[in-house]
FINUVEX-976479 format. One record per residue (C-alpha): residue in three letters; x, y, z; residue number from 1. Coordinates in nm, 3 decimals, padded with zeros to 5 digits, always signed. Layout:
# residues N
R   residuo        px        py        pz   num
R       Ala         X         Y         Z   NUM
...
//
This chain:
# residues 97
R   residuo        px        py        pz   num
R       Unk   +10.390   +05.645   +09.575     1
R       Unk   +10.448   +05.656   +09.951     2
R       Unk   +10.212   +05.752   +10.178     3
R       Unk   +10.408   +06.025   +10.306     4
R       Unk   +10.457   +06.187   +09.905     5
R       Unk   +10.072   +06.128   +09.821     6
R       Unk   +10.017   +06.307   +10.170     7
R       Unk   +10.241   +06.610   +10.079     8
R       Unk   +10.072   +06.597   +09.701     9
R       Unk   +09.703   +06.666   +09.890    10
R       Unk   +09.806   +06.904   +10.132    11
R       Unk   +09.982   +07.099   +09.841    12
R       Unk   +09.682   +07.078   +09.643    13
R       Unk   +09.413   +07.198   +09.928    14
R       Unk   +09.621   +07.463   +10.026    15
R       Unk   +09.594   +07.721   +09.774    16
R       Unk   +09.500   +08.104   +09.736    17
R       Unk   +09.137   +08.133   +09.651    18
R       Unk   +08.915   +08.435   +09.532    19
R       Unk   +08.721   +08.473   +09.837    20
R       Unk   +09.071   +08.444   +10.028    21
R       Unk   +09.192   +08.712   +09.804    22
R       Unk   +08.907   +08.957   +09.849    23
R       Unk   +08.935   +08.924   +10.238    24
R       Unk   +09.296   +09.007   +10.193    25
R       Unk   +09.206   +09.310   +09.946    26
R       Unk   +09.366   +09.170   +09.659    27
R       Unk   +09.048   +09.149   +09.458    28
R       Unk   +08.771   +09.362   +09.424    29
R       Unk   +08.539   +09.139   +09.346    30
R       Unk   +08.203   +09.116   +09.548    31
R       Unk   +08.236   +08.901   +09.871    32
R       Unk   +07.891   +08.808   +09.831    33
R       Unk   +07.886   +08.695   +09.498    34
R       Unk   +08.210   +08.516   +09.505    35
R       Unk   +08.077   +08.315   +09.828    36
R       Unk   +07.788   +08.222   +09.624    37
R       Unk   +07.965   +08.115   +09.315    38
R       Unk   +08.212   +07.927   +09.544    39
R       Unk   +08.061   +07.814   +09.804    40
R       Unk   +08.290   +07.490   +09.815    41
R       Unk   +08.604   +07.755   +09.908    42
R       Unk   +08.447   +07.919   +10.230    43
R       Unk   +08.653   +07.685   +10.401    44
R       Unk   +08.938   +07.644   +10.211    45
R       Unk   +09.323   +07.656   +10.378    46
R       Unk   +09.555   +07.871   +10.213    47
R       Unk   +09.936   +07.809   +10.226    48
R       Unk   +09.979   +07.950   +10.535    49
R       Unk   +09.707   +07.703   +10.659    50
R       Unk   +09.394   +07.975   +10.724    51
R       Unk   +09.071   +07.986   +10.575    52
R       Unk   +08.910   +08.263   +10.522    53
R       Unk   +08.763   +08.315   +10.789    54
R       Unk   +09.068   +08.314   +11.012    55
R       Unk   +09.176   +08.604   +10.771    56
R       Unk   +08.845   +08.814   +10.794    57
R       Unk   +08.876   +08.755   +11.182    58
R       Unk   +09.257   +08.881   +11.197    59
R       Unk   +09.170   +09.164   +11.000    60
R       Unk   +08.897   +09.233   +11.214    61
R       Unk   +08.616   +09.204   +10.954    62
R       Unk   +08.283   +09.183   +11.074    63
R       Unk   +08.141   +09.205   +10.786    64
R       Unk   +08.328   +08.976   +10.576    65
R       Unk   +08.301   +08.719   +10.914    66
R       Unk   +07.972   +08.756   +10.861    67
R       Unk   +07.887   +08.696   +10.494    68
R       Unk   +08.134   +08.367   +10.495    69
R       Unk   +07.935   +08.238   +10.846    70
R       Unk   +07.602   +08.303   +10.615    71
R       Unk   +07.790   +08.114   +10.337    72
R       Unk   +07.850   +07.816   +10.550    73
R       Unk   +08.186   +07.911   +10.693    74
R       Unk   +08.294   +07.628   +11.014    75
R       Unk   +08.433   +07.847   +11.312    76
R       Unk   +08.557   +07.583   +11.453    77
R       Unk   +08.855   +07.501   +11.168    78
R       Unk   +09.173   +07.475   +11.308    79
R       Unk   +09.427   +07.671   +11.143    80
R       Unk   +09.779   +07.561   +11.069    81
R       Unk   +09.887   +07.756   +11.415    82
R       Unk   +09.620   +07.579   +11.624    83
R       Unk   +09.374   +07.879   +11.622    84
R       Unk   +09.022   +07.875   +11.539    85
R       Unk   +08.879   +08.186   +11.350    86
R       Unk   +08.639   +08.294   +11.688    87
R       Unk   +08.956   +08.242   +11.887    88
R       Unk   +09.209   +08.407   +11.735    89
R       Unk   +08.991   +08.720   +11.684    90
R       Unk   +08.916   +08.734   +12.075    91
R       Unk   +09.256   +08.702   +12.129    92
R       Unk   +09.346   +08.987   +11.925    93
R       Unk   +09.098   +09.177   +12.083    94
R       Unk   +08.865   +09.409   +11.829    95
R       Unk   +09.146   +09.699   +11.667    96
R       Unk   +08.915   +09.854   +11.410    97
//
């Protein structure tokens, strides 16, 4: 396998929708807390659109959530796929909520 297919097979396979994602995003109503804690290997997993969850709790506006995932372990400085970090790109959208 080339190195540019095995790179494309791990990217695919890091890049997925997780349940802390998903409760961010209000897809799941599942606690944020206890997910986190069960999961605590997905605080800082990229989705397919390259953000973590973090990035998504900080578009959203979502102290809270920001919070509880920075508790968790959560990295503010991970690089999204459009070059933003999570404390960046919610300063640049300036607090709407």
């Amino acid at each position: 396998m080339s190195h540019k297919a095995s790179q494309g097979r791990e990217d695919h396979i890091s890049r997925k929708s997780t349940l802390i994602r998903d409760i961010i995003l209000g897809f799941s109503s599942y606690q944020l807390e206890l997910a986190i804690a069960q999961q605590p290997f997905n605080v800082d997993s990229l989705d397919e659109l390259g953000h973590t969850p973090l990035h998504w709790a900080a578009l959203r506006g979502d102290i809270k959530a920001a919070r509880m995932l920075l508790n968790g372990g959560a990295k503010v400085d991970t690089i999204s796929q459009d070059s933003f970090v999570a404390l960046g790109r919610y300063i640049s959208l300036g607090k709407r909520h």
